[in-house]
DRENZA-288567 format. One record per atom (N, C-alpha, C): residue number from 1; residue in one letter; chain; x, y, z. Coordinates in nm, 4 decimals. Atoms other than C-alpha are relative to their C-alpha. Example, Ala and Ser with C-alpha at 12.3 -4.5 7.8 and 13.67 -1.06 7.14 Angstrom:
<rs>
r i:1&aa:A&ch:A&px:0.0890&py:-0.1190&pz:0.0000 $
r i:1&aa:A&ch:A&px:1.2300&py:-0.4500&pz:0.7800 $
r i:1&aa:A&ch:A&px:0.0900&py:0.1200&pz:0.0000 $
r i:2&aa:S&ch:A&px:-0.0820&py:-0.1190&pz:-0.0060 $
r i:2&aa:S&ch:A&px:1.3670&py:-0.1060&pz:0.7140 $
r i:2&aa:S&ch:A&px:-0.0770&py:0.1090&pz:0.0730 $
</rs>
This chain:
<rs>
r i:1&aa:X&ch:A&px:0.0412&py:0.0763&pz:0.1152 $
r i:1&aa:X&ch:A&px:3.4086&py:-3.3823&pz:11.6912 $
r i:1&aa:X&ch:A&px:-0.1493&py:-0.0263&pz:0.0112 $
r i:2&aa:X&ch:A&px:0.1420&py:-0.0075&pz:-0.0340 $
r i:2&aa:X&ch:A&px:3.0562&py:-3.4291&pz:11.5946 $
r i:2&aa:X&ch:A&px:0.0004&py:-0.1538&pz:0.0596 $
r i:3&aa:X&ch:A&px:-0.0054&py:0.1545&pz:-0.0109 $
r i:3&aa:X&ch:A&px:2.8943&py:-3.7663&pz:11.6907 $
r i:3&aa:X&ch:A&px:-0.1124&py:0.0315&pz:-0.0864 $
r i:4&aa:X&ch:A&px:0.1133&py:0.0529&pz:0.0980 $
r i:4&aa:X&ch:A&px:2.7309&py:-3.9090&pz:11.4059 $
r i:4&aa:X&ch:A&px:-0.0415&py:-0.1384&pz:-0.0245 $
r i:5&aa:X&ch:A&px:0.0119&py:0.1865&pz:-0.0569 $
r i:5&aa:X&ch:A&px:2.6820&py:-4.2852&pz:11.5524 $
r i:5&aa:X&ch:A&px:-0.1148&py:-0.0289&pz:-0.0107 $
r i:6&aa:X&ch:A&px:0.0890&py:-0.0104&pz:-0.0324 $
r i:6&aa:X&ch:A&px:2.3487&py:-4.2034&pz:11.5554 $
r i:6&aa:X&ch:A&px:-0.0952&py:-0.0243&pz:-0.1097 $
r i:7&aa:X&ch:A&px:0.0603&py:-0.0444&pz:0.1344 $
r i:7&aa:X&ch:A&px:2.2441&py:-4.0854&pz:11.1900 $
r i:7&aa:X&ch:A&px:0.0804&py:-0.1262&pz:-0.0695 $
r i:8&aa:X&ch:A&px:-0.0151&py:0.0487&pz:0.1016 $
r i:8&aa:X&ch:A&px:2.2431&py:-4.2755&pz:10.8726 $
r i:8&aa:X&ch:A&px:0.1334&py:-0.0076&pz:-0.0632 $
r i:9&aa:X&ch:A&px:-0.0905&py:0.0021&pz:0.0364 $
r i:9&aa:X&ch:A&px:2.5051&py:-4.3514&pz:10.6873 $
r i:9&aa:X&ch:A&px:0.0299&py:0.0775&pz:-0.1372 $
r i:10&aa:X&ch:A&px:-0.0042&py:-0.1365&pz:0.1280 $
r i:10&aa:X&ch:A&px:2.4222&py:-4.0931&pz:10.3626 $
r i:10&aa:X&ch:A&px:0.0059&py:0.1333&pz:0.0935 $
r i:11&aa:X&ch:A&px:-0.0119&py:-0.1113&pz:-0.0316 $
r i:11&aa:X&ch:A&px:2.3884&py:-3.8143&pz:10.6285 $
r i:11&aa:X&ch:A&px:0.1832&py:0.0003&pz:0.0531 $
r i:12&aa:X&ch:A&px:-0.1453&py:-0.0180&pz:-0.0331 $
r i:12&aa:X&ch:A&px:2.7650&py:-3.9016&pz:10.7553 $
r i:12&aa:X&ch:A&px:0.0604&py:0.0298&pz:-0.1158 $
r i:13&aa:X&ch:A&px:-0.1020&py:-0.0377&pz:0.1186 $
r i:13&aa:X&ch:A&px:2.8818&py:-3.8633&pz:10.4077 $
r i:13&aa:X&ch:A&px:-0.0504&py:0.1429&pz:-0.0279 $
r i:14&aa:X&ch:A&px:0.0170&py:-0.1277&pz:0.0540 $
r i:14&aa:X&ch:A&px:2.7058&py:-3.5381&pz:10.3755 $
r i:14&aa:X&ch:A&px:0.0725&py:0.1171&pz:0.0910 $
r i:15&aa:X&ch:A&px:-0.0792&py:-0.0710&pz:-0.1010 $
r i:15&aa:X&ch:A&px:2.8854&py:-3.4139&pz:10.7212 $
r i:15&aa:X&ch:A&px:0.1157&py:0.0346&pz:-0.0391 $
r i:16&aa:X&ch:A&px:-0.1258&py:0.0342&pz:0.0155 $
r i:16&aa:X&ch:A&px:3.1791&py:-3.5318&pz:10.6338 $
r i:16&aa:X&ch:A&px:0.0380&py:0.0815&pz:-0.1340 $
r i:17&aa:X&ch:A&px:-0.0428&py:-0.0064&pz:0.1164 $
r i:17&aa:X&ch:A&px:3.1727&py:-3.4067&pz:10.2900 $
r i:17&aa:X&ch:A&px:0.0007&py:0.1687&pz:0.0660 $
r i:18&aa:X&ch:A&px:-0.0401&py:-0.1356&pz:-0.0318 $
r i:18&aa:X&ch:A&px:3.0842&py:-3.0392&pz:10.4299 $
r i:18&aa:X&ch:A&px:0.1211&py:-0.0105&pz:0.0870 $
r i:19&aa:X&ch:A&px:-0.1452&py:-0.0402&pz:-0.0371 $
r i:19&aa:X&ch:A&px:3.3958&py:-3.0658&pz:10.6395 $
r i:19&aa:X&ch:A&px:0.1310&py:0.0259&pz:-0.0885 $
r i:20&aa:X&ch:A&px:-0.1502&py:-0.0133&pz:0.0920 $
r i:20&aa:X&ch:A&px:3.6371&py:-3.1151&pz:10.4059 $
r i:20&aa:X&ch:A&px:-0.0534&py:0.0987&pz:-0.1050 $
r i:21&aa:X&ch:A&px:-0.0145&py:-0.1325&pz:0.1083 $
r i:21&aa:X&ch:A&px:3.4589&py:-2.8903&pz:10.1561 $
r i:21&aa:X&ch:A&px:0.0569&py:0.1352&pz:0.0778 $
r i:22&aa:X&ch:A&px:-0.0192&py:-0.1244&pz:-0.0678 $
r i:22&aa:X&ch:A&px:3.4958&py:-2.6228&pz:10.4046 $
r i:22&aa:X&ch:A&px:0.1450&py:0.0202&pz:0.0311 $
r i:23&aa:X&ch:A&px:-0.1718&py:0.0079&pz:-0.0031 $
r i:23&aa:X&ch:A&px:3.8992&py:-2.6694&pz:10.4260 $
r i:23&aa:X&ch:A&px:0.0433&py:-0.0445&pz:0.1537 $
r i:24&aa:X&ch:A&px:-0.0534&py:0.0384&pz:-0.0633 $
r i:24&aa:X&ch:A&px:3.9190&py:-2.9085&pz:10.6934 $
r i:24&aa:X&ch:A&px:0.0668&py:-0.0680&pz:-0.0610 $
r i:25&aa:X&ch:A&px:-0.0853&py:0.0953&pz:0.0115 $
r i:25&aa:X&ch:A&px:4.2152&py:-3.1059&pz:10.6963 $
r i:25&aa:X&ch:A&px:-0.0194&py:-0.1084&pz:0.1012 $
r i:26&aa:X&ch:A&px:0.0088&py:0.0690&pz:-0.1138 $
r i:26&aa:X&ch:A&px:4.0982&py:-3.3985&pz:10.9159 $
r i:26&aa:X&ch:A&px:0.0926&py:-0.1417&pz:0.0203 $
r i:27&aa:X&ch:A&px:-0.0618&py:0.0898&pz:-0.0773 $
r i:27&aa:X&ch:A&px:4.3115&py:-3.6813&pz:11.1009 $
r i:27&aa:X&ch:A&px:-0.0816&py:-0.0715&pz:-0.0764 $
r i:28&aa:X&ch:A&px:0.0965&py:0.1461&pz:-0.0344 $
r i:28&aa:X&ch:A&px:4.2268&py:-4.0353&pz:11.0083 $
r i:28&aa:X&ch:A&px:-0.0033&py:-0.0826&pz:0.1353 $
r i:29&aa:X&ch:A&px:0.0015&py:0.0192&pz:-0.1767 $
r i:29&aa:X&ch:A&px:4.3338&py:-4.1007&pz:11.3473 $
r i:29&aa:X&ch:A&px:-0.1453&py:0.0360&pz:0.0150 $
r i:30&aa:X&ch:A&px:0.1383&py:-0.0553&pz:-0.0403 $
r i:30&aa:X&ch:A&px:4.0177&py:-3.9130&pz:11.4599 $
r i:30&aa:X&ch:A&px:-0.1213&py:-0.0770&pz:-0.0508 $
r i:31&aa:X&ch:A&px:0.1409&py:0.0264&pz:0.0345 $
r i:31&aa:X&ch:A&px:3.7591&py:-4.0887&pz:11.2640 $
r i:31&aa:X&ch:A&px:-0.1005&py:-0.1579&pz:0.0240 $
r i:32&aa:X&ch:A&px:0.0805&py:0.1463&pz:-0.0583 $
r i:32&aa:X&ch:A&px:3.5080&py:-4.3631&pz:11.4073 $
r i:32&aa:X&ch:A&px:-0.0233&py:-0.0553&pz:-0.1658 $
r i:33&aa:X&ch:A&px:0.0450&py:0.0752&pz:0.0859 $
r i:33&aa:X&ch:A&px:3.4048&py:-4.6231&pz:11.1915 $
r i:33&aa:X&ch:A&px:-0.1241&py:0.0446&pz:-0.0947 $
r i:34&aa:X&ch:A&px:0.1325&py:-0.1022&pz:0.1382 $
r i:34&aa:X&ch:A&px:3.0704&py:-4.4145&pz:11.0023 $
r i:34&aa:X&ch:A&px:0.0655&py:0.0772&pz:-0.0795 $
r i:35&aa:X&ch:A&px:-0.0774&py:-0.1190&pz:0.1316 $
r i:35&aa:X&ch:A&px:3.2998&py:-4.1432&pz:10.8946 $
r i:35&aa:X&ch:A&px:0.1094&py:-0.0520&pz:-0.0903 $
r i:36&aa:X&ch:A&px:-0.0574&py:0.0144&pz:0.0952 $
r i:36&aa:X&ch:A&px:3.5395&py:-4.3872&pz:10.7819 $
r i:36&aa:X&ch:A&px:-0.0490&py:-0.0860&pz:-0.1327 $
r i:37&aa:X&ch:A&px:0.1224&py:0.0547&pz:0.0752 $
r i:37&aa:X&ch:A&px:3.2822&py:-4.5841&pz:10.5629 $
r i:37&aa:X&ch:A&px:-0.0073&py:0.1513&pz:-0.0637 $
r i:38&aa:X&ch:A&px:0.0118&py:-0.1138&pz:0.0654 $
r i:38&aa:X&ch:A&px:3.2154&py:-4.2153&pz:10.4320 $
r i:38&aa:X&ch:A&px:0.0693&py:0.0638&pz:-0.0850 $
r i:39&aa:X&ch:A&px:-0.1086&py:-0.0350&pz:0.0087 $
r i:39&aa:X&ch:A&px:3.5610&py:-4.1320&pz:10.3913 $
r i:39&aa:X&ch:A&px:-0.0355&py:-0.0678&pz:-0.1537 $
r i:40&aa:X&ch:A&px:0.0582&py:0.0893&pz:0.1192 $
r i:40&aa:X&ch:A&px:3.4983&py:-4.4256&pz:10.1243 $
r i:40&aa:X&ch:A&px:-0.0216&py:0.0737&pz:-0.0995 $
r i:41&aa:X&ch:A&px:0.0914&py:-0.0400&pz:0.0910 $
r i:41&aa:X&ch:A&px:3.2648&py:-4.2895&pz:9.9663 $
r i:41&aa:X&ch:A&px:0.0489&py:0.1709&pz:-0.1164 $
r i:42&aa:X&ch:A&px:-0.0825&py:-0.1310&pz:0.0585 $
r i:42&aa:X&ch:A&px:3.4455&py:-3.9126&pz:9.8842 $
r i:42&aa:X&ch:A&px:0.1652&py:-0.0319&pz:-0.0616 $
r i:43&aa:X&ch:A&px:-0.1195&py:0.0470&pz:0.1280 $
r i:43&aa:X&ch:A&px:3.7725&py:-4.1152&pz:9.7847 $
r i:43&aa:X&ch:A&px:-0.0087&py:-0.0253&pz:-0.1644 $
r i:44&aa:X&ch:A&px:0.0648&py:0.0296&pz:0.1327 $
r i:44&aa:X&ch:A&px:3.5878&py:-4.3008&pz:9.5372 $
r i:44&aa:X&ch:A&px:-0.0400&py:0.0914&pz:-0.1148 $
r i:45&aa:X&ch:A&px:0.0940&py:-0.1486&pz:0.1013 $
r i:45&aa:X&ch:A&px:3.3968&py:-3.9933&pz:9.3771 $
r i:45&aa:X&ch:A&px:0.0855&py:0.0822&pz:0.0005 $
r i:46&aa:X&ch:A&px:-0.1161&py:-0.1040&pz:0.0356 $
r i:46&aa:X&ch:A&px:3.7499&py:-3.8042&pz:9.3478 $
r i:46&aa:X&ch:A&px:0.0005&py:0.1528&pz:0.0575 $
r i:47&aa:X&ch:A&px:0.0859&py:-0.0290&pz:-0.0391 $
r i:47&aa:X&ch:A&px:3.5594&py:-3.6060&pz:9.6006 $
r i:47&aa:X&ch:A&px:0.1528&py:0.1096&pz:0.1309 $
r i:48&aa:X&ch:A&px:-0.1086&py:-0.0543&pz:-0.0736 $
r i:48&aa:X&ch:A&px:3.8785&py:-3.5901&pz:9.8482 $
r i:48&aa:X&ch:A&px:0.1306&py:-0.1415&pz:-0.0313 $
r i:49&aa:X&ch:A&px:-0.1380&py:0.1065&pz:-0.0127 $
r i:49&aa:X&ch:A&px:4.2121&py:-3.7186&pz:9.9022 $
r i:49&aa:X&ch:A&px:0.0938&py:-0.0122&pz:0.1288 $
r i:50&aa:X&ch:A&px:-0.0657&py:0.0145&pz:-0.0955 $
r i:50&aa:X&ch:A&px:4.4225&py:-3.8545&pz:10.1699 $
r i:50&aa:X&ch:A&px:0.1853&py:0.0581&pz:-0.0128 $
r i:51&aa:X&ch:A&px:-0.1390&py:-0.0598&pz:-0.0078 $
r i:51&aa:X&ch:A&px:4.7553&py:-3.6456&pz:10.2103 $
r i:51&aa:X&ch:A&px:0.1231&py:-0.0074&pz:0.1203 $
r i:52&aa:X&ch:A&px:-0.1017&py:0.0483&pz:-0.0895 $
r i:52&aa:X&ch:A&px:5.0711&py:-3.7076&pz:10.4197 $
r i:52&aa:X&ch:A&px:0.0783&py:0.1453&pz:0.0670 $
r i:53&aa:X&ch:A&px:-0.0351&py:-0.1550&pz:-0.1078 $
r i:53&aa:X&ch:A&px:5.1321&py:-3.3916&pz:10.6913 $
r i:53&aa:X&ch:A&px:0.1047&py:-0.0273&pz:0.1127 $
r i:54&aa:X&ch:A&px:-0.0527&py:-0.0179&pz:-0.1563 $
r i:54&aa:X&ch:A&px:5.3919&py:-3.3560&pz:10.9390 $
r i:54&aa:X&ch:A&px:-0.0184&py:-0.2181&pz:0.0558 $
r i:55&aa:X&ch:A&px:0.0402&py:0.1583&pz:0.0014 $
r i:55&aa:X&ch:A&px:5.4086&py:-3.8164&pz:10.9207 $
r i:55&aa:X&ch:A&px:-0.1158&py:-0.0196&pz:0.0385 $
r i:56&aa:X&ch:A&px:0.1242&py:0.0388&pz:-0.0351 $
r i:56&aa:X&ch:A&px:5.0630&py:-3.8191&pz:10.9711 $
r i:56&aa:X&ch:A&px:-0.1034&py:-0.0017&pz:-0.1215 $
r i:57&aa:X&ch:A&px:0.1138&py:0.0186&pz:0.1299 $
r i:57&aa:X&ch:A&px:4.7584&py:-3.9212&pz:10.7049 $
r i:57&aa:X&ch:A&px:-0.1287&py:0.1297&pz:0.0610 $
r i:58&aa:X&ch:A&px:0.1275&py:-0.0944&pz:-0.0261 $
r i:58&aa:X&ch:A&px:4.4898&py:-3.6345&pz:10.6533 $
r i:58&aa:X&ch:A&px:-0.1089&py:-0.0156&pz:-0.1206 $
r i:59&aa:X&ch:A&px:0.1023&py:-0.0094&pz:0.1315 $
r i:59&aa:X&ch:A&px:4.1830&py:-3.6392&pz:10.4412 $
r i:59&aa:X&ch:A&px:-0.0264&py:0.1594&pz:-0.0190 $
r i:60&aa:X&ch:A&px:0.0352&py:-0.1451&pz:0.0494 $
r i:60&aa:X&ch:A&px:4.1320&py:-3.2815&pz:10.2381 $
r i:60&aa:X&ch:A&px:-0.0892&py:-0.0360&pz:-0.1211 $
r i:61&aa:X&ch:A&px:0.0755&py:0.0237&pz:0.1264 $
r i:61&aa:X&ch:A&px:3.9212&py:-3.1963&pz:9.9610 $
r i:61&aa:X&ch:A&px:0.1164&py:0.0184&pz:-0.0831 $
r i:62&aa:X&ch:A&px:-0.1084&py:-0.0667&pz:0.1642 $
r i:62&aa:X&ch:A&px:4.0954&py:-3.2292&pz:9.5861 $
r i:62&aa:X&ch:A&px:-0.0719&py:0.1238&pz:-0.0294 $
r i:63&aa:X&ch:A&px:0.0289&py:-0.1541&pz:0.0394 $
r i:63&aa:X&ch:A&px:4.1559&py:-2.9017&pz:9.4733 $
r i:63&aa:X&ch:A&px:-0.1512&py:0.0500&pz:-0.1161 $
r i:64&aa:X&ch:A&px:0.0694&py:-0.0403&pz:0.1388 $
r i:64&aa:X&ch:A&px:4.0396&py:-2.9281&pz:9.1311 $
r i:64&aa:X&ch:A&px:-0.1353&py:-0.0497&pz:0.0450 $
r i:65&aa:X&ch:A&px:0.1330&py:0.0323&pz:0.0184 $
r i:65&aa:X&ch:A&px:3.7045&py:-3.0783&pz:9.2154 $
r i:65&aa:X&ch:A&px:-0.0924&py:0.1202&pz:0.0437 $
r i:66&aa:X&ch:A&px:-0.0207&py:-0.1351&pz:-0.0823 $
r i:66&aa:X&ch:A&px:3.6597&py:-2.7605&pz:9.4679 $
r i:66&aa:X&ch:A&px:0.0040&py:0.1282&pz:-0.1201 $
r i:67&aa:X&ch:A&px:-0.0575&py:-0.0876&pz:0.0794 $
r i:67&aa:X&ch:A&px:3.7905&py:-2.5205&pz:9.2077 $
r i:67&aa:X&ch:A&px:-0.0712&py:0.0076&pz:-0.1443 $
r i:68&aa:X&ch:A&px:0.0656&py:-0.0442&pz:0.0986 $
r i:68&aa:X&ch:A&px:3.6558&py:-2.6408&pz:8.9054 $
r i:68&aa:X&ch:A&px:-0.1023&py:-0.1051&pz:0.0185 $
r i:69&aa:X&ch:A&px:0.1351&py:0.0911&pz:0.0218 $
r i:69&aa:X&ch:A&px:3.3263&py:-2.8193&pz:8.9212 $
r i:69&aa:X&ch:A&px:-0.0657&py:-0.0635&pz:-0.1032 $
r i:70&aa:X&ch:A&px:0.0699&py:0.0878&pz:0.1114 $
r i:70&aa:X&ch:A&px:3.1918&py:-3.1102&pz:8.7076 $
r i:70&aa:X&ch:A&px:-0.1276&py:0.0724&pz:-0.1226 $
</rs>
């Protein structure tokens, strides 16, 4: 995982946002407190969504935002 404890809190949303654009499926387990503040931020903006895998919560990107662009 990266560490982004370091950087700003607009560059964690821009990390974060290339992950999930790129078709991670990431754990919320996994995520420190910056990325989940970030997380935030890509819920809000319809950006991604939290999905239920195997009983576990994952953040992915929504399709349609991915697919068809604003």
């Amino acid at each position: 995982m990266t560490d982004t404890r370091r950087k700003s809190p607009g560059s964690t949303v821009d990390l974060l946002r290339k992950r999930v654009r790129g078709g991670a499926a990431i754990q919320l387990d996994t995520l420190d407190e910056k990325e989940l503040e970030a997380m935030q931020v890509l819920l809000f903006s319809d950006e991604a969504e939290i999905i239920n895998s195997a009983c576990k919560p994952f953040l992915v990107a929504r399709a349609d935002r991915i697919l068809l662009p604003p």
